[in-house]
C-alpha positions, -999 to +999 in steps of 0.1 A: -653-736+604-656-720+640-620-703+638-630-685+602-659-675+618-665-636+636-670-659+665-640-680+665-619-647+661-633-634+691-627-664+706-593-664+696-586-627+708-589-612+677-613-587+676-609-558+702-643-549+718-643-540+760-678-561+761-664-591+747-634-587+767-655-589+794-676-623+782-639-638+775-627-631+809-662-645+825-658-674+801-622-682+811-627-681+846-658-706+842-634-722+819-657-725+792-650-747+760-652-728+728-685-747+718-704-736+754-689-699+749-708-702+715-743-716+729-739-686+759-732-663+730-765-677+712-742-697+687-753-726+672-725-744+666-736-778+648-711-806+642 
């Protein structure tokens, strides 16, 4: 499950790290679903 993941917690703001702070805040303002944030990340995320 993506929210259990270390992925989905940085995706949810959960982990503190300036680099991914910086991917988040690129991400929101392409306004990036959590499953393209994932692929740019190099997460597969398979349904």
């Amino acid at each position: 499950h993506l929210n259990d993941s270390h992925l989905g917690k940085i995706i949810n703001g959960k982990t503190k790290n300036p680099g991914i702070d910086y991917l988040l805040a690129i991400a929101e303002a392409l306004e990036l679903t959590n499953d393209e944030f994932a692929e740019l990340c190099g997460y597969k995320n398979d349904k």
